[in-house]
N, C-alpha and C positions, 0 to 999 in steps of 0.2 A: 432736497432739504436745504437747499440755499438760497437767497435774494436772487431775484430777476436780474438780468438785463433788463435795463429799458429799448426794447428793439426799434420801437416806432415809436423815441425820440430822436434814435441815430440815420433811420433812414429819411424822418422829415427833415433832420439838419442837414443831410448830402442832398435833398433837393434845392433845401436855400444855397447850402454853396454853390452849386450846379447852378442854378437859377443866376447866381450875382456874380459870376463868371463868365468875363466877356468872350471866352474861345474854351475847346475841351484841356480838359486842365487834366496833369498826370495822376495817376493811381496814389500816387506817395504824397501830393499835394493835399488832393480831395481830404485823402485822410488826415492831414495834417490841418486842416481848417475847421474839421469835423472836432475833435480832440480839444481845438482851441477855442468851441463855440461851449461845449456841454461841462460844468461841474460832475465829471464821474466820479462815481463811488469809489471806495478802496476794492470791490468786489468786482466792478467794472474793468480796474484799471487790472486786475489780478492774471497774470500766466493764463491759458486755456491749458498750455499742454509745456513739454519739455523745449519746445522750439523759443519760449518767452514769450509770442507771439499774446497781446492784453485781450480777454474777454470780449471788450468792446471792437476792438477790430475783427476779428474773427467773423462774431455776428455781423458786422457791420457786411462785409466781405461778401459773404455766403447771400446774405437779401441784397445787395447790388445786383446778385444774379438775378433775384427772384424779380425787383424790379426792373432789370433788362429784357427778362421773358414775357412781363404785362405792357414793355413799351414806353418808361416814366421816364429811363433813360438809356443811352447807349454806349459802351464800351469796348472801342476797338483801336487795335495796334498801340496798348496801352495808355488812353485816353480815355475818360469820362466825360460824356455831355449828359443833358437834360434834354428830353424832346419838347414836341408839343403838347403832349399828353400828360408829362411830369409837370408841365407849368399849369395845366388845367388842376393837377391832383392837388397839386400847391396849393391854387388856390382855395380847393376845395373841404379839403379835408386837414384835420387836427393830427397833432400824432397820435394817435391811437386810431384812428380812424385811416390812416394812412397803411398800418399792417393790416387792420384789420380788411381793408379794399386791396391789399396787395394779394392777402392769401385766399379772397374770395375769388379774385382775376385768376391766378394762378392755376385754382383749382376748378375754373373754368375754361381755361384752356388749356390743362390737362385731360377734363373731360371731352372736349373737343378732339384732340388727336387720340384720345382710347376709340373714342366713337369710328376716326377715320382709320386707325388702325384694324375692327372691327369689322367697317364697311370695305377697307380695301385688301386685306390680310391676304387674299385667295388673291392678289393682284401683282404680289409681294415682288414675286420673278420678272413678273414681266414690268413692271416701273425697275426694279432692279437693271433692266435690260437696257431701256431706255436711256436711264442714266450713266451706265458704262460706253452708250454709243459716241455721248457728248466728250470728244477731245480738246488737248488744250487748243488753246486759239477759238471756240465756238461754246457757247450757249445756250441754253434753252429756257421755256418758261412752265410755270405752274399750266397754263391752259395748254401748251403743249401738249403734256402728258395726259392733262386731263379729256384730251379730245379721243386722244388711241383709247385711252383706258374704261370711257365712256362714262365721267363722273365729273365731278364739278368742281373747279378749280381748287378752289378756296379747300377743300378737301385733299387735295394733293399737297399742299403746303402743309397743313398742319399732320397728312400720314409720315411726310419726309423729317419730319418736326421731330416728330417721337422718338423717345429712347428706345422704342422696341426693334426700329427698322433696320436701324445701323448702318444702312448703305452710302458707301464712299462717295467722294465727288459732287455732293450733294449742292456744296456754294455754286456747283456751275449750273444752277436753275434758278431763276431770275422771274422778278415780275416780266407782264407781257410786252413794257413798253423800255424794258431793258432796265428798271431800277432797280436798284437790290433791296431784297424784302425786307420786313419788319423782322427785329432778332424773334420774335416771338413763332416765326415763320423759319427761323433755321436751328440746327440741331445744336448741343450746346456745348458741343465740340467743334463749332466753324463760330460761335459768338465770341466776342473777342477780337475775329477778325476783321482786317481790312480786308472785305471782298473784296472790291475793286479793286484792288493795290493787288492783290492776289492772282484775280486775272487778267490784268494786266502784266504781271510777268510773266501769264501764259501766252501772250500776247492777241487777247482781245483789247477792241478799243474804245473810248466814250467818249460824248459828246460834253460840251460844257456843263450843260445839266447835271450829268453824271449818269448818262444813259447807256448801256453797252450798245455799242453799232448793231443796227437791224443786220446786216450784210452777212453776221459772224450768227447769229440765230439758225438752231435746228430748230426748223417749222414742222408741225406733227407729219405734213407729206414727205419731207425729207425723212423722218424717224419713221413713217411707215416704209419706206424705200429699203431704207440699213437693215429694218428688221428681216425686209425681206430676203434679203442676199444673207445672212447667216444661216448656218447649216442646224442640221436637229439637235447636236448634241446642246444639253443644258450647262449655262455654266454655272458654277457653284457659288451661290449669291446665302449662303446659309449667314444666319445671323452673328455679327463679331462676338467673340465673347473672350473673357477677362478671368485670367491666373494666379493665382500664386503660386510660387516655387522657391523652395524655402533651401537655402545652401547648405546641404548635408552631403558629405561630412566635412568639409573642407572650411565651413562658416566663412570665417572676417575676409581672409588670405580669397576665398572661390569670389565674395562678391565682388571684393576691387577687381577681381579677373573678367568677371560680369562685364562691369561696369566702363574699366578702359578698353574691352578686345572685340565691347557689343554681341554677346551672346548671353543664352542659359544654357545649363546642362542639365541632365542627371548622371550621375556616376557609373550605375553600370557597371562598375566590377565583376561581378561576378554572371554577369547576365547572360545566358548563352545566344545561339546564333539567331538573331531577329533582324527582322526588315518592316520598314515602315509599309503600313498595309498588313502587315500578318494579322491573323483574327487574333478576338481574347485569347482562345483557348490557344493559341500558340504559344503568346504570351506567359499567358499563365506557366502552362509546363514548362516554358523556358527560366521564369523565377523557382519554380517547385526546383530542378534540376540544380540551379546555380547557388541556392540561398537554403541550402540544407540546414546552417547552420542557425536557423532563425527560427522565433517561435512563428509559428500556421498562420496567428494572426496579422503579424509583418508581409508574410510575402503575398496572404491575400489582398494586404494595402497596395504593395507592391506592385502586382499585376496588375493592378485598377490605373497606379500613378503612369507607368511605362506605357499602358493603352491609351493613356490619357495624350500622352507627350508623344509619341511616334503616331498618331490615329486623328487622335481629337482637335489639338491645338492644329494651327494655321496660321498664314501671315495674314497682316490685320489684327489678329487677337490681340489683347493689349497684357501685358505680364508687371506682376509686382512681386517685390520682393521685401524683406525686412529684416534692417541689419539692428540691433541697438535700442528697437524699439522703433526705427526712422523707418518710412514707408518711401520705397524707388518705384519708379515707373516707367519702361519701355513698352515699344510696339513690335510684336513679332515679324520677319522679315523674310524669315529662311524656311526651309523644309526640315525637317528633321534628319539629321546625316551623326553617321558612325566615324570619328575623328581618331578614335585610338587611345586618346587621353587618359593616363589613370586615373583621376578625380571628375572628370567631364567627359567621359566618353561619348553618351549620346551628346547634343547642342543642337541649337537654333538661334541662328542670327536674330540679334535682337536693337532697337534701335532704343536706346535706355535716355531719360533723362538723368543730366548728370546731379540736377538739385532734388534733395528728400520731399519729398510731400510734406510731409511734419510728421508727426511722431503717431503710433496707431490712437493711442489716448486720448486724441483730439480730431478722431473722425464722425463725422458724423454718418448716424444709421441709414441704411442697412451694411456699409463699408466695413465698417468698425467688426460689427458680427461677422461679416463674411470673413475677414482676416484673421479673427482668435479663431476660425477654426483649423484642427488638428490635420496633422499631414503634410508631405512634401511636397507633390502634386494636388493644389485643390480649385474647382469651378469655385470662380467669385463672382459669376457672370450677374447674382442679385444683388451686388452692390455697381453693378455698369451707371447707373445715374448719377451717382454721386463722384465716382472716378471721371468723369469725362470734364465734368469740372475744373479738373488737375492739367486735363491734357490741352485747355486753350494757355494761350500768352500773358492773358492778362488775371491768370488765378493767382491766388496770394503766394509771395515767395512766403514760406514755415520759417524758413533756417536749418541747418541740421540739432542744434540742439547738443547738449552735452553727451556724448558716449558715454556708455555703462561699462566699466572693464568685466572681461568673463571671468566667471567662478574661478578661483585659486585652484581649489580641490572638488574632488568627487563629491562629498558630503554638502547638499545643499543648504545653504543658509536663506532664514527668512530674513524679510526684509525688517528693519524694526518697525514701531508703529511710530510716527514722527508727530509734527506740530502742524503739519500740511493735511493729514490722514482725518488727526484728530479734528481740526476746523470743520474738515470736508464731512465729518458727521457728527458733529457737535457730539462728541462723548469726549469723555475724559481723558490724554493721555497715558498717563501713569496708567488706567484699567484697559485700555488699550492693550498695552505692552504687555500686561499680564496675559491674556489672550493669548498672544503670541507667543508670550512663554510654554504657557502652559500645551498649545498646540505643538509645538516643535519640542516639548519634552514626550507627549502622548503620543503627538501623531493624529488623534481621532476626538475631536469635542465633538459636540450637543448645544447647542444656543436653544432654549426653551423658556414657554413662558406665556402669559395670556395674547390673543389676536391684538394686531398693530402695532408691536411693542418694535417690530424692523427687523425682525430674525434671519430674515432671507435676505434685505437688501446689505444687511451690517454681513449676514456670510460674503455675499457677490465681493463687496466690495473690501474689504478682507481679502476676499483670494487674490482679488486682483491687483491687490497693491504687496501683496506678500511675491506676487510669482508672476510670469508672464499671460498676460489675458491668453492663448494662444495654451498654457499647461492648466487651463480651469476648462470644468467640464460641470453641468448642470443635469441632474436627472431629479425625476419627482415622483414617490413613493406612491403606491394607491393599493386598495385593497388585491385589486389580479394580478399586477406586477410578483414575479417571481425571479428564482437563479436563473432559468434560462434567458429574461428579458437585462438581466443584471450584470451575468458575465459570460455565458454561450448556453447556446441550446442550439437541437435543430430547428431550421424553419424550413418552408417551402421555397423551391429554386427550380427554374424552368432552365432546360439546357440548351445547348446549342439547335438539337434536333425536336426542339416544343416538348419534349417530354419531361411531365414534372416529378419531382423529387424531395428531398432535403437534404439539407448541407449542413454543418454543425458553420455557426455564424456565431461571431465575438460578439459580446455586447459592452458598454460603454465601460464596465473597470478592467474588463480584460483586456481593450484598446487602448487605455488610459498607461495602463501596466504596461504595456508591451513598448509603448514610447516612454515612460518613464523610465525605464531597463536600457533604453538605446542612448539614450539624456543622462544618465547619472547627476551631474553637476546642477539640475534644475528641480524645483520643487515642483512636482504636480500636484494640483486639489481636486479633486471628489467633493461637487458639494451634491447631499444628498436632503431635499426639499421634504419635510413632510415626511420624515423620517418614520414616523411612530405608526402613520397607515397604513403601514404595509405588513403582512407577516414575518417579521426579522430573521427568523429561524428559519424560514422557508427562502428567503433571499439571500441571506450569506451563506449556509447551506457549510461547506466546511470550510469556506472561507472566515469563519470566525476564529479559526485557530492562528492564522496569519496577521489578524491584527496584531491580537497579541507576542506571535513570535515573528518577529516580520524575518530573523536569520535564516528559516527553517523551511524546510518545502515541504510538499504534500501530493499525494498522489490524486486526481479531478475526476469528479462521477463521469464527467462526455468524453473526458480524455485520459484512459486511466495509462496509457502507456508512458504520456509524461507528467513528470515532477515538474514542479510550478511553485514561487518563491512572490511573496508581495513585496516588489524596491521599497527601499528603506526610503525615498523620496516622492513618497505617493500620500498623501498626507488626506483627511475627510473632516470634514465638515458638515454636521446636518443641523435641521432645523425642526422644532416641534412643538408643535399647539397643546400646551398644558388645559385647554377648553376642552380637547378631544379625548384626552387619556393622561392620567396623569404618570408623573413618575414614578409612582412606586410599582407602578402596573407596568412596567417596560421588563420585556426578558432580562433578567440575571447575569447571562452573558455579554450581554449590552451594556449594562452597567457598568460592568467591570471593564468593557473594555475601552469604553468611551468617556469621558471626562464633561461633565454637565457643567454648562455655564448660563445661569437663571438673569434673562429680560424681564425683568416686573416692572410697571409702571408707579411702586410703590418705593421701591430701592433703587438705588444710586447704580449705575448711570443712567437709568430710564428715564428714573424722574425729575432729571434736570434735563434731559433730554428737549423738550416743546419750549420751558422756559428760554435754554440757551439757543436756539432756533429763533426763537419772536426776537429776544434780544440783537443775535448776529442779523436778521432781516431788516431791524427797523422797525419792527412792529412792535404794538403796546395795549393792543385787545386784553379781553380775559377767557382767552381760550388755555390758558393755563391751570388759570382758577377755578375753570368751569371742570376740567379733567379731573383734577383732586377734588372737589365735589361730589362729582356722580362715584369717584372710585371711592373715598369716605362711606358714600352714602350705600354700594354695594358692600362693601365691611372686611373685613379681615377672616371674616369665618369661608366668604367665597373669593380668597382672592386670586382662584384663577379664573374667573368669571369678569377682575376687573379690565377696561378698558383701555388698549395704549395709546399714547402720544400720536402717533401716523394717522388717524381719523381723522384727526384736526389740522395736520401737517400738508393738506391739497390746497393747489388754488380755488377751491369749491367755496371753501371754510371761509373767502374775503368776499363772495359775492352777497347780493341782497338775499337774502333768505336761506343761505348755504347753509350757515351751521343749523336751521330747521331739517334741510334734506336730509345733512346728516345722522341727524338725532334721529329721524323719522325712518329714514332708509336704510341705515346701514347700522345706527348704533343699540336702539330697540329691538328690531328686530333680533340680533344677536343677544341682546337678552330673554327677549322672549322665548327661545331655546334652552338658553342655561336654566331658567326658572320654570322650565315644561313641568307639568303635575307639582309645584307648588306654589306658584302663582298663575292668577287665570292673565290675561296679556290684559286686562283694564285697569288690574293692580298693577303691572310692571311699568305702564304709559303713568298711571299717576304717581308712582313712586318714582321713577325716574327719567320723567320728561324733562324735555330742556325747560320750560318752564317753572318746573318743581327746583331743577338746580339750582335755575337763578334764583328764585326767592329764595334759598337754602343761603346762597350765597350771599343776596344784602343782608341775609338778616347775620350771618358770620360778622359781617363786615362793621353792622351797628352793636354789634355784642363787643367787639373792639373798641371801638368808637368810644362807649360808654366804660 
């Protein structure tokens, strides 16, 4: 819900600079000529994240990439040029035509390396092999490999391309007549780089041209030769993947530790005697044995986190961590080893950079997600695309950004609702802050109200500015969800020996709770989606007693041997479509124990809500006037039938005939339901098509008038 960047005004203006620049010009220049060409907006010019780091460089940043992957320009040893290909885009296309051909390229030569990932997948080892054969000082080329492999050059470059393949060493594969390939041909963890200059300090050598010497070339007979002299065993080419490891318990004090001594740990205390290698179930009973004193759901995480770190991780892998909010990055280096340490017992040599990525708030997806999720040990390996990013020379320095100091006391405080919060959703501060109030006196609101009114996005983004993205957990209500999907039940578990079973398995507030209890000092949220669909009574089950008494414990239908307490810092949030069920219809217990806060698009703050949106965008349509309209004209007798702001709030709504789609697609039809068995749907199209509105509306406008 906020004004554009203009992206493809900033990436056509780094081609004129590029373009009108007699040699490659630095990272910090570009940018700075960039800045000095475009009138940006105050939204433009605005923070992305905690690093200060402005809107438009960010964007600007992130599509240099996308542009160095299609070939418009090149970036390396932090330097910017322009190819030949950028001077042809120049002069061929307008900025908007310029993103728009960036991301059709793009996503045509994504398509191309999924294709050759596809075609060569079953080949993975053996190119794997190939390429580890290549030492420093020697070479190889795309037809190289493609001759052993029995496939077609141009296909070896774009499999080696892909973010799926991971395999090291890759820059020492070379066009056949010793050039170095197009960035769009190497991985986007070697882009950035000076190849040449790279292996050249491996000490291969080139010609004036800038050709690696034929002499240093592994020719595919050479590479069938090496292959041959290896013995059977396979070496372990398994794909890199990407951690996080979150500093418990030792936090600020463990990551400087991290960070100047190049390791990670986990602590271990209590852990009894394991070795890297031991199976789960070793594992496991070696947490069952040492962490008695924790609830079941812990040391289940537990033995997942420790098989993960003595088992799983590897060097190569790449590790992040997050102190303040600020995202670090090292590469794993070591084996997993028993050091003795009381706060880091187990470790693994880590090769860490010393500068933060920027702050998580300002990662782009799937990164971001992978990161707020919950746990000390957790795979991020689907956000691997967007982290490798970080790990060439010439990605953007963030800054660190201002430190958060940690909670004073146990008692979690929310954060207030500020003037940054309120912009970021055009509502009102002042009712903001009531929110807030009102949640951290309760504990448990209800945001309800008719469809589009923002109930879910105003939750999300609420939690996330009240509490650490990393303590928000999303679940969404439906009619078969019950307690066991809610907070444990048994499921099915196949064990060591294939034989299946079940296991009593946490579900999301019992995991939720079990780190909220380990956290004190942090606010967790529950937000719970669609709250009203579900049978309530059969989901909280007797967890309804704990809302209201959050001091008090209780004895659990799956676990009745222990007593069980909901932390006073687990706080919920639902959301719910007064279209579907109204409030009066909601269980009793619910009521009472949750605190309803009504989204009408007729009452304040909803219904300034699109006007203060068009206003902060720059826009001066009458999709304002058209909403009070149609919602007038649906009436106050069905006002949960009226329509919210958010319908009109897509980029859909500014195309040629969008707000038709919408009226036709998405907004009729949802009337045509409310009005089932009292209007037939050719009354509801003529009573309240977008046509009917607008003439509703000039004739408003001439009753004025007059």
């Amino acid at each position: 819900m906020t004004e554009p960047v203009r992206v493809g005004l900033l990436m056509r203006t780094c081609l004129e600079v590029l373009a009108e620049a007699d040699e490659p010009i630095p990272t910090s220049e570009a940018l700075k000529r960039v800045e000095q060409r475009i009138d940006l907006t105050s939204y433009e010019s605005g923070p992305v994240n905690s690093s200060g780091q402005p809107r438009w460089e960010n964007n600007l940043r992130w599509r240099s990439g996308d542009m160095t992957t299609i070939g418009w320009m090149s970036k390396r040893d932090g330097l910017w040029t322009l190819t030949d290909a950028g001077e042809a885009a120049l002069e061929a296309y307008d900025a908007e035509r310029v993103l728009t051909e960036t991301n059709r390229r793009k996503k045509e030569i994504h398509r191309q390396r999924q294709q050759a990932t596809e075609a060569l997948g079953g080949l993975h080892r053996l190119i794997a092999e190939i390429v580890a054969l290549v030492e420093p000082s020697a070479w190889t080329s795309f037809d190289d490999i493609a001759e052993i492999a029995n496939v077609e050059g141009q296909r070896v470059g774009h499999f080696l391309a892909s973010g799926q393949t991971n395999i090291p060493m890759t820059y020492r594969v070379l066009n056949p007549d010793g050039s170095i390939p197009e960035d769009s041909f190497l991985p986007s963890r070697h882009r950035g780089m000076d190849v040449a200059k790279k292996l050249r300090t491996e000490g291969v050598e080139f010609d004036p041209s800038g050709c690696a010497s034929q002499d240093q070339r592994l020719t595919a007979e050479d590479i069938r030769d090496r292959l041959s002299e290896l013995d059977d065993s396979p070496r372990d080419t398994s794909s890199i993947r990407a951690w996080l490891v979150r500093p418990r318990p030792a936090g600020h004090e463990l990551v400087d530790r991290w960070r100047s001594e190049q390791f990670v740990s986990l602590a271990g205390t209590h852990l009894g005697e394991v070795s890297p290698g031991d199976s789960r179930k070793a594992i496991t009973e070696a947490v069952e044995q040492g962490y008695q004193h924790l609830d079941y759901a812990q040391r289940i995480t537990l033995a997942g986190e420790y098989s993960q770190f003595l088992n799983v991780m590897k060097p190569g892998d790449q590790v992040v961590t997050v102190l303040d909010a600020e995202v670090y990055v090292g590469t794993i280096t070591g084996e997993a080893r028993n050091v003795g340490d009381t706060n880091a017992r187990w470790q693994r040599d880590v090769a860490w950079q010393q500068d933060t990525i920027g702050a998580v708030s300002g990662l782009q997806a799937p990164l971001r997600a992978e990161i707020e999720q919950q746990g000390t040990v957790v795979d991020i390996t689907g956000g691997m695309d967007v982290l490798r990013r970080f790990l060439d020379d010439t990605q953007p320095e963030t800054g660190t950004g201002e430190e958060q100091p940690a909670p004073a006391t146990v008692t979690p405080q929310l954060r207030h609702a500020d003037s940054a919060l309120s912009a970021e959703l055009h509502l009102n501060q002042t009712w903001l802050q009531e929110v807030v109030d009102v949640l951290r006196d309760r504990r448990q609101l209800v945001f309800y109200g008719p469809p589009g009114t923002g109930k879910t996005y105003l939750a999300r983004k609420l939690a996330r500015h009240l509490t650490d993205p990393e303590a928000v957990e999303l679940v969404q209500f439906h009619p078969s969800y019950a307690y066991e999907d809610f907070f444990e039940g048994y499921r099915p578990q196949v064990s060591d020996d294939g034989t299946a079973g079940f296991a009593l398995t946490p579900g999301p507030l019992r995991r939720l709770a079990a780190n909220a209890r380990d956290d004190p000092a942090r606010a967790y949220i529950l937000i719970i989606d669609e709250i009203n669909r579900a049978n309530l009574a059969k989901v909280f089950g007797e967890l309804y007693f704990l809302l209201e008494y959050r001091n008090d414990k209780i004895q659990l239908q799956y676990s009745p041997g222990q007593s069980f307490s909901l932390p006073a810092n687990v706080f919920f949030i639902g959301t719910m479509n007064t279209a579907d069920r109204s409030i009066a219809l909601v269980d009793a217990a619910m009521r009472r124990r949750f605190a309803f806060v009504e989204l009408h698009p007729d009452e304040s703050p909803i219904r300034e809500l699109l006007p203060n949106w068009l206003a902060a965008s720059g826009k001066t349509d009458q999709r304002a006037e058209l909403l009070a309209a149609i919602n007038a004209a649906i009436g106050a007798e069905d006002r949960d039938f009226q329509i919210g702001p958010s319908y009109l709030m897509t980029p859909e709504a500014e195309l040629e005939g969008g707000l038709n789609r919408i009226w036709q697609y998405s907004i009729l039809p949802l009337l045509e339901e409310h009005y089932y068995g009292r209007l037939t749907r050719d009354q509801v199209h003529a009573r309240f098509g977008l046509a009917t509105i607008q003439r509703a509306l000039i004739r408003g406008e001439r009753s004025e008038d007059t």
